[in-house]
C-alpha positions as CSV (number, residue, x, y, z in Angstrom):
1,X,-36.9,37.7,-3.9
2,X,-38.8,36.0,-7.1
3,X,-36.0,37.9,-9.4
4,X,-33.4,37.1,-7.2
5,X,-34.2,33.2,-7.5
6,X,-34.7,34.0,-11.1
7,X,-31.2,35.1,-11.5
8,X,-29.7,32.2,-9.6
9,X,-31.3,29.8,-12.0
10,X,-30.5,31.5,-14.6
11,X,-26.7,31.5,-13.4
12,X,-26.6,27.6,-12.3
13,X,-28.1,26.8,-15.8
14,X,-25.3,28.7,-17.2
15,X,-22.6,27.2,-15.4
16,X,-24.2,24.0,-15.9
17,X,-23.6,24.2,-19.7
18,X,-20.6,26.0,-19.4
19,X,-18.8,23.0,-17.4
20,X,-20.7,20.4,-19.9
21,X,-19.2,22.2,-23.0
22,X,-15.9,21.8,-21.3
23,X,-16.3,18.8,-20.9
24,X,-17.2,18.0,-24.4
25,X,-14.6,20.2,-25.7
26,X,-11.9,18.1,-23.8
27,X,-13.0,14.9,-25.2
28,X,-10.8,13.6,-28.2
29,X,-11.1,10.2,-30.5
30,X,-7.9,8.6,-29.6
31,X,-6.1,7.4,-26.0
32,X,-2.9,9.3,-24.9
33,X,-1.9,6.2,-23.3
34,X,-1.3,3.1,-24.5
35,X,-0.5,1.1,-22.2
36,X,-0.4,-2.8,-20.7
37,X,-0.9,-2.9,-17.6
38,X,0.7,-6.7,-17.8
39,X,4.0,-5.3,-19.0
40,X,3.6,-2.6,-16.3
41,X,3.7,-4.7,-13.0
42,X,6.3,-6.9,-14.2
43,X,8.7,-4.4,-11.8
44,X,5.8,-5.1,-8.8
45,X,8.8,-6.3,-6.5
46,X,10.5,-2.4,-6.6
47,X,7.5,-1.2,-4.9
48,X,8.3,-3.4,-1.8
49,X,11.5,-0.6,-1.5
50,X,8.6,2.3,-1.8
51,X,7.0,0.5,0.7
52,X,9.7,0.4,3.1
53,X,10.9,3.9,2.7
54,X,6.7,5.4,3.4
55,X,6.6,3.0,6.7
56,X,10.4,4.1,7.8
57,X,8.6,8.0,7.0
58,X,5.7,6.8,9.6
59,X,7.7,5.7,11.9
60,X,10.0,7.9,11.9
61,X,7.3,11.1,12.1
62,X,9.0,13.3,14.0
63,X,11.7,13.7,11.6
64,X,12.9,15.3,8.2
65,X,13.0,12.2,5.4
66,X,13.9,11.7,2.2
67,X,11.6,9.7,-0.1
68,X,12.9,8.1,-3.6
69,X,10.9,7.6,-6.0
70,X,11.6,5.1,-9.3
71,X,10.2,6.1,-12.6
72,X,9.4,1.6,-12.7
73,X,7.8,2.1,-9.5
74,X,5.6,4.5,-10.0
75,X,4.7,2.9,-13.6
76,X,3.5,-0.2,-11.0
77,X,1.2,1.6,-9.3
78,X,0.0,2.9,-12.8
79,X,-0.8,-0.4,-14.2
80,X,-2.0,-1.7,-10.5
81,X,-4.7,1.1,-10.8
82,X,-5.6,0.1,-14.6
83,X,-6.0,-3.4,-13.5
84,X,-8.2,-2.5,-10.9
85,X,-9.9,-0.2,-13.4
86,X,-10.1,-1.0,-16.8
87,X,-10.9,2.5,-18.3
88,X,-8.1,3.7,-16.8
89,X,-4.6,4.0,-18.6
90,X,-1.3,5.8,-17.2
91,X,2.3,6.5,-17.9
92,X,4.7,8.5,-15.6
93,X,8.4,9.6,-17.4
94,X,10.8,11.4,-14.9
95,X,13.8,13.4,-16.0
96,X,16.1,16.0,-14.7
97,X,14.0,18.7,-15.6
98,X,10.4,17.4,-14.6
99,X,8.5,14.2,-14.4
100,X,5.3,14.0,-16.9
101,X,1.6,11.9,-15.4
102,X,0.1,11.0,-18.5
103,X,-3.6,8.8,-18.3
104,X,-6.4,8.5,-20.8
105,X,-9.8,7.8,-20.2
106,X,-12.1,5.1,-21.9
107,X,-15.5,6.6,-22.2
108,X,-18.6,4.1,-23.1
109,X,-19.5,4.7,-26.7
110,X,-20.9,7.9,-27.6
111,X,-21.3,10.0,-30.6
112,X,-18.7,13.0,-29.4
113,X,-15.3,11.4,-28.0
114,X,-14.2,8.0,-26.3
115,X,-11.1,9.3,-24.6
116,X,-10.3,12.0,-21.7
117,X,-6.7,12.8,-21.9
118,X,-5.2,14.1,-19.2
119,X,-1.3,15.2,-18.6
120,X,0.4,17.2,-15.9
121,X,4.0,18.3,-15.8
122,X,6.0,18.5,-12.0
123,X,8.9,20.4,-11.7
124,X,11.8,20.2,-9.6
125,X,11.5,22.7,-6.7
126,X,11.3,23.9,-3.2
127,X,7.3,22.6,-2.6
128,X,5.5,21.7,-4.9
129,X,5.3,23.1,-8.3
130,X,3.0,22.2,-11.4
131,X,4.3,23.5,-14.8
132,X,0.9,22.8,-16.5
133,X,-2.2,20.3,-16.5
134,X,-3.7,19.7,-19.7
135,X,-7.6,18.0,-19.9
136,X,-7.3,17.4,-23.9
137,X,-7.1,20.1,-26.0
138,X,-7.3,22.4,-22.7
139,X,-4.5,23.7,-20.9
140,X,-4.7,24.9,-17.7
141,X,-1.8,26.8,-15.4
142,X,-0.1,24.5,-13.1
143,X,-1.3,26.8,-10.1
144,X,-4.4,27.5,-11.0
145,X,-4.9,23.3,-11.3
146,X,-3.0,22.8,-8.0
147,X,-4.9,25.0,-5.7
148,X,-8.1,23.7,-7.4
149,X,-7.4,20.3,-6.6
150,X,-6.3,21.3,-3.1
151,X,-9.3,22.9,-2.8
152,X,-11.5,20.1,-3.9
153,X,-9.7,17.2,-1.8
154,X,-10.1,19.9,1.1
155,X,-14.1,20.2,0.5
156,X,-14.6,16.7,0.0
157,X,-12.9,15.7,3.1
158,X,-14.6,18.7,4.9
159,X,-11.0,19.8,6.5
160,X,-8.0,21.2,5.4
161,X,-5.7,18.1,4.8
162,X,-4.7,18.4,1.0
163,X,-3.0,21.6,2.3
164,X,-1.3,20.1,4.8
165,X,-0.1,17.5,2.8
166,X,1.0,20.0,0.4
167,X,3.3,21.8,3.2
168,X,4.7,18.9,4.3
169,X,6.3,18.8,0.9
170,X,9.5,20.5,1.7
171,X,11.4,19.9,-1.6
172,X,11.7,17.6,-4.7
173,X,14.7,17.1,-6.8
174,X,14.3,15.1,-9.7
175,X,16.9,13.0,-12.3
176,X,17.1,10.5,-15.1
177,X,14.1,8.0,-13.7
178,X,13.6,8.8,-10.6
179,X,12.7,11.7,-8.0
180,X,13.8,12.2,-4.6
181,X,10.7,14.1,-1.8
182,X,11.9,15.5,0.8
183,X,8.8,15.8,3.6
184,X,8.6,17.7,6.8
185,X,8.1,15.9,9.8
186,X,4.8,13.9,9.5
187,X,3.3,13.7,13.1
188,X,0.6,16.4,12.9
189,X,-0.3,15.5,9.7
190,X,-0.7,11.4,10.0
191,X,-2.4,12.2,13.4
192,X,-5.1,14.7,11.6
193,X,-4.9,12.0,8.7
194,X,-6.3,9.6,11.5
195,X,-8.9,11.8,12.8
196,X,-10.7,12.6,9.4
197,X,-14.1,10.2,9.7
198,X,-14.8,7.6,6.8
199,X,-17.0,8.5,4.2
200,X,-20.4,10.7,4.1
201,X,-21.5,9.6,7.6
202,X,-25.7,8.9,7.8
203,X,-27.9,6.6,8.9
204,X,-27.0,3.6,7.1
205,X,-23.4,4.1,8.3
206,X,-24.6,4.7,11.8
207,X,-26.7,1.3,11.7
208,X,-23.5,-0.7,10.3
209,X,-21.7,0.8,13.5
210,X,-23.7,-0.1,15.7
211,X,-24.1,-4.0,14.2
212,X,-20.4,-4.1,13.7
213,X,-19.9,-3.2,17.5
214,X,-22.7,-5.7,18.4
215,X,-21.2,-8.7,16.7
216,X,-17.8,-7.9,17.7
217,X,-18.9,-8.1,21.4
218,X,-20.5,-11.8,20.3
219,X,-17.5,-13.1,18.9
220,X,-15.0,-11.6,21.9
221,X,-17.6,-14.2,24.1
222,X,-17.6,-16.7,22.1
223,X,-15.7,-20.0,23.9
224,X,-13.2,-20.5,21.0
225,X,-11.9,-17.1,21.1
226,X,-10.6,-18.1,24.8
227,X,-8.9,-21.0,23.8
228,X,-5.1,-20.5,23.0
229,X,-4.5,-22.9,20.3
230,X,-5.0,-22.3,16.3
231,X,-8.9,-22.1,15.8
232,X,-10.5,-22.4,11.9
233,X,-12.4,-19.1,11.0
234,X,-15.1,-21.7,10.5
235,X,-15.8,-22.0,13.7
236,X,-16.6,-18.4,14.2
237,X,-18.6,-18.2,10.5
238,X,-20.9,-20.9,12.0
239,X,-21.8,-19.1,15.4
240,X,-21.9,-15.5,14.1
241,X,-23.8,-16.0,11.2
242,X,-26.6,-18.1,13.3
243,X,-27.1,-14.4,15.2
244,X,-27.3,-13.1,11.9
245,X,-29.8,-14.9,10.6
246,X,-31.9,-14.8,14.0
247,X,-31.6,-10.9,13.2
248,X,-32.4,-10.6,9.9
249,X,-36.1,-10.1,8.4
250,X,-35.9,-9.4,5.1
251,X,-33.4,-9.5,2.4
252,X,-32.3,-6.2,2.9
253,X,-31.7,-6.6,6.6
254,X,-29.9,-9.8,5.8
255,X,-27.3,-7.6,3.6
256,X,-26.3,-5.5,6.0
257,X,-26.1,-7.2,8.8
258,X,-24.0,-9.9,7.0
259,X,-22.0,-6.6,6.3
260,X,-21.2,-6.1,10.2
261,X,-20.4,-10.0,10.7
262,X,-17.6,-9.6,8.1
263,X,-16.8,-6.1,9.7
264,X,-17.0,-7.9,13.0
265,X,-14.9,-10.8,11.8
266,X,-11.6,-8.5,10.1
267,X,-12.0,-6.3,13.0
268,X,-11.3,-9.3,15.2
269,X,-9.2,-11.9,13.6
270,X,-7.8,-10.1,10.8
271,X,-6.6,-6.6,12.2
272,X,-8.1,-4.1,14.9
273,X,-7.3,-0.8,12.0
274,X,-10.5,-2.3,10.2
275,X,-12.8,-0.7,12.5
276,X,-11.3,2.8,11.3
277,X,-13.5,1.9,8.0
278,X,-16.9,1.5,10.4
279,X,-16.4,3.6,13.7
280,X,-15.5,3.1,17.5
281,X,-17.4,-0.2,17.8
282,X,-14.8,-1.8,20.6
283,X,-16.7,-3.3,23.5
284,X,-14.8,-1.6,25.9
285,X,-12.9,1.3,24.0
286,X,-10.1,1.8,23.8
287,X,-9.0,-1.2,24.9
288,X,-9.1,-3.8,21.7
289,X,-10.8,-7.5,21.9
290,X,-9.0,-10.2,20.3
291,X,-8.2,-13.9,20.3
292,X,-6.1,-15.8,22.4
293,X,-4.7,-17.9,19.4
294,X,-4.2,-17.6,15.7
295,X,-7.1,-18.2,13.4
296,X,-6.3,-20.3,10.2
297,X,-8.4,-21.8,7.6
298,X,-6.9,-25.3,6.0
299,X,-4.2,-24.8,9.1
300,X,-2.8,-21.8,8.0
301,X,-2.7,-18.2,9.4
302,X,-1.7,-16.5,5.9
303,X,-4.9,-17.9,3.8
304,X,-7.1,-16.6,6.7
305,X,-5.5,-13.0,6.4
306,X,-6.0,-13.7,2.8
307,X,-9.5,-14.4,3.1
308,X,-10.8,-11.8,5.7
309,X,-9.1,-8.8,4.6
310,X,-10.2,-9.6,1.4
311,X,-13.6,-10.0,1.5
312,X,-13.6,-6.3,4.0
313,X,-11.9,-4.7,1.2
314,X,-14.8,-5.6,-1.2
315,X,-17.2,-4.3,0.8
316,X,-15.8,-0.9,0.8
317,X,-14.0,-1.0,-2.9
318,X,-14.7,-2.2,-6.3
319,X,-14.4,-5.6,-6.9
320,X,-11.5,-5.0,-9.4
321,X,-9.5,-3.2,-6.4
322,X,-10.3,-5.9,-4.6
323,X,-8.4,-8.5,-7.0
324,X,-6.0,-6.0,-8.1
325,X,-4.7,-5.4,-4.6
326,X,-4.4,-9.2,-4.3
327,X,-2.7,-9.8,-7.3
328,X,0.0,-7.1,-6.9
329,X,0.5,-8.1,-3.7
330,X,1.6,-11.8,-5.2
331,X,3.7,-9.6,-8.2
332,X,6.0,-7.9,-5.1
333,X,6.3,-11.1,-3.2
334,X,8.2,-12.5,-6.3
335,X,11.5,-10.9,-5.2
336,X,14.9,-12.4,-3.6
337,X,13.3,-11.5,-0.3
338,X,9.8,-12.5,-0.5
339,X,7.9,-15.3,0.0
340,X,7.2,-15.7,-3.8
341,X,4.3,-15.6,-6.2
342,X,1.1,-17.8,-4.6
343,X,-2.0,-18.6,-6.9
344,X,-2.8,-20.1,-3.4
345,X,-2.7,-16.7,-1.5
346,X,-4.4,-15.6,-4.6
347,X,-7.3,-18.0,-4.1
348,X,-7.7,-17.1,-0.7
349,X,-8.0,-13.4,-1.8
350,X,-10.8,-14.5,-4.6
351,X,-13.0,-16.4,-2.4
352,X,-12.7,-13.6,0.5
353,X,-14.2,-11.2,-2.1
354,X,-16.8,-13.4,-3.8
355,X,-17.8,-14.7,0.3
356,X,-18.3,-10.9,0.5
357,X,-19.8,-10.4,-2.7
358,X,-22.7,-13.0,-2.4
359,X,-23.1,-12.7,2.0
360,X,-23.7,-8.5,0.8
361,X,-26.1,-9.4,-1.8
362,X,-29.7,-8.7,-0.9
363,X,-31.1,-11.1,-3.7
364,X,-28.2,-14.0,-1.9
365,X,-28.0,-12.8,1.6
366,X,-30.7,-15.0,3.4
367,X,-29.4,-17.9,1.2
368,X,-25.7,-17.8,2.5
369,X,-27.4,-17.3,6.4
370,X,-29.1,-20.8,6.1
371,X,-25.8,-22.5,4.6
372,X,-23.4,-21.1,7.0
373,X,-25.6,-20.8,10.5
374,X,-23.7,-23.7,12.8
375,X,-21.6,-24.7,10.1
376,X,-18.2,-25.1,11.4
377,X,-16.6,-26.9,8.1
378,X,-14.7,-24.9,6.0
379,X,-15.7,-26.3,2.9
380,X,-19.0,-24.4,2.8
381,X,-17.3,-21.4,2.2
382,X,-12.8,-22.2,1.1
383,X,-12.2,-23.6,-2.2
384,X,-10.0,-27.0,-2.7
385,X,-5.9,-25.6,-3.0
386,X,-4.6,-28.5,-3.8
387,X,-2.3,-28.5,-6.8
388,X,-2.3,-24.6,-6.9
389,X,1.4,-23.3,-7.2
390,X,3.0,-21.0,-4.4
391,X,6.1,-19.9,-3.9
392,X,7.2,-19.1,-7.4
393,X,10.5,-15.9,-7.3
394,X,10.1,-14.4,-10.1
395,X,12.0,-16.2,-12.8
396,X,10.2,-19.4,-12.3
397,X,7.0,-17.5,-12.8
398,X,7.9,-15.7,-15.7
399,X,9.7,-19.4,-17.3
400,X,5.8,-21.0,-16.5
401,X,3.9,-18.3,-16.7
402,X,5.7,-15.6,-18.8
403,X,3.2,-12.9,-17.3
404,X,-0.2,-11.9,-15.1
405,X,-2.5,-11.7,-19.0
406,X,-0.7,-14.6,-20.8
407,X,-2.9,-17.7,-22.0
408,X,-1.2,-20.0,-19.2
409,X,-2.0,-17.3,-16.4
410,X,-5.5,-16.8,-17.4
411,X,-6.4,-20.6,-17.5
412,X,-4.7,-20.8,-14.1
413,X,-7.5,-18.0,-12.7
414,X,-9.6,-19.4,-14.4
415,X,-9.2,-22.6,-12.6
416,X,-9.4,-21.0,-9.7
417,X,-12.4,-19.3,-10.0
418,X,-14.3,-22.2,-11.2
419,X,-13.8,-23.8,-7.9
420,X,-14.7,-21.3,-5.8
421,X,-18.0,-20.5,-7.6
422,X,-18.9,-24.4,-7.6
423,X,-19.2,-23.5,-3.4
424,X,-22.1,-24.1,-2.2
425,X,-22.7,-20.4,-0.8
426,X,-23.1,-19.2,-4.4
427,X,-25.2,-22.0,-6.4
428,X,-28.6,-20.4,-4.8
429,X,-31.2,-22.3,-6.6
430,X,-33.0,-20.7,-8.8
């Protein structure tokens, strides 16, 4: 038994310095990518088409679809990930005879390499084929790379859904800048999607369930959710986060059970699907609690959608996904169709996720209790708008803004952002 352990040491320590070396091997001096991730999402409106097409697929699951896919959009996704990642840099390039995924890396310093490079190569076929994957210097078989990654999606969700997703694939067909999926009938595979739980599961997720569910009972009571005209989301901040603070003894408890009030608070006036990131906490599952009226903060319904989903997104992403998923949202809006660019939409997003970030702090979490318990004014927690531009298509934003990165845009977020940290909520004193 003692050898036997001896040998399994031995063995991990190998394989431990095996994958390291790799690793080391693969890393090289200079980026494969360089990219701007400005210049990138300047085609953010095409993905409003992709968009379309993936919700016509859902509701459409019981049937064969066709999915097209632009070269420009998918270079918008790329450079909505690298804003919502620094590090990160991407380039896609489809032709007729494959479409290449090309991202690098950025390493902190270090003595050995500051760049992974990675690039893959898609064919045009029936399923899914790979041609190659290359980590650096390495390169790897495109099946060999495929079933691993099928493999580790599959081990990581702990069920077999990257191989279902892979045979739903039926065929792809590629040409000059763009591609063209064509997917099996997605019913099975959405409603298995569905069923998968959220994260790692534990205690800690167990005791946010069961929070969430409490204070989504206490707002469903609560005399303004009865009423059936437009209510502020003040006037459920104030109520809730009075219980909070009655339940909170220490500044960890205070963290997370400002965690369930925001839970509680999307779940409720922002959208029921929120509770998939938290657990079956409906009073009286399945049937869904909500208001009788809209809720709105400075009288309107979009800046408190803005707000709430924002600051529920923050608590289960970075903060740069966070922004970045409110700033590309704004970039698509810019079309003929939409509703235009809105640095006021984009406030609302930017105070959601800093409410989030200082009511989720341990060191700020009492703090933002005792300013918001039974306080039903707005202020306390919503910047000032006024003078902040909406509605730009996207001409008139690129004639006064040129684009998101440029001097003018920056001093606009930054103008932004310096009202909503002069709040009160996050000037604790010191």
């Amino acid at each position: 038994m003692f050898r036997l352990l001896k040998y399994l040491v031995v063995l991990l320590l190998f394989l431990t310095v095996l994958v390291v070396g790799i690793f080391l091997f693969a890393l090289e001096s200079q980026p494969l990518v360089d990219t701007s991730s400005a210049t990138q999402v300047e085609q953010a409106e095409s993905v409003k088409v992709l968009m379309g097409q993936l919700q016509d697929s859902v509701q459409h699951r019981t049937s064969k679809q066709d999915i097209t896919i632009s070269e420009a959009q998918l270079n918008s996704l790329v450079g909505f990930a690298q804003r919502a990642h620094k590090p990160f840099q991407g380039k896609t390039v489809i032709t007729a005879q494959s479409s290449q995924i090309m991202v690098s890396y950025e390493l902190p310093h270090n003595p050995v390499g500051r760049y992974i490079n990675i690039e893959a190569s898609l064919l045009p076929s029936a399923g899914v084929a790979v041609e190659y994957v290359k980590i650096g210097p390495i390169s790897i078989s495109g099946d060999f790379a495929l079933a691993s990654l099928e493999m580790l999606a599959n081990w990581y969700t702990r069920s077999d859904i990257a191989t279902q997703f892979i045979q739903r694939i039926d065929h792809i067909a590629m040409s000059d800048k763009s591609m063209v999926l064509t997917v099996l009938p997605l019913q099975t595979f959405l409603k298995n999607l569905s069923a998968l739980k959220q994260g790692g599961g534990g205690a800690k997720d167990e005791e946010l369930r069961v929070a969430t569910a409490y204070y989504l009972k206490e707002i469903s009571e609560l005399s303004i959710a009865k009423r059936y005209t437009p209510q502020s989301l003040a006037k459920y901040i104030g109520p809730v986060f009075s219980l909070a603070k009655e339940r909170s003894s220490s500044d960890e408890s205070a963290a997370l059970e400002n965690k369930a009030v925001i839970m509680a608070l999307a779940i409720y006036v922002g959208h029921h699907r929120f509770a998939n990131l938290v657990g079956d906490v409906q009073p009286n599952s399945p049937q869904i609690v909500s208001p009788n009226s809209r809720t709105v903060l400075k009288s309107r319904v979009d800046l408190n959608q803005h707000f709430i989903f924002s600051a529920a997104i923050k608590i289960f992403s970075e903060q740069g996904i966070s922004v970045a998923i409110g700033e590309f949202k704004e970039l698509m809006d810019r079309s003929h169709d939409g509703s235009g660019y809105s640095f006021i939409d984009l406030a609302a997003d930017f105070s959601g996720i800093k409410f989030a970030e200082s009511a989720t702090n341990p060191d700020s979490a009492l703090y933002v209790q005792d300013i918001l318990a039974g306080n039903l004014d707005e202020k306390a927690f919503f910047p000032n708008i006024t003078g902040l531009p909406e509605g730009l298509k996207k001409a008139e934003f690129e004639r006064r803004f040129i684009r998101v990165d440029s001097q003018k845009y920056k001093q606009m977020i930054a103008k932004i952002n310096a009202r909503i940290d002069a709040l009160q909520i996050h000037n604790q004193p010191i």
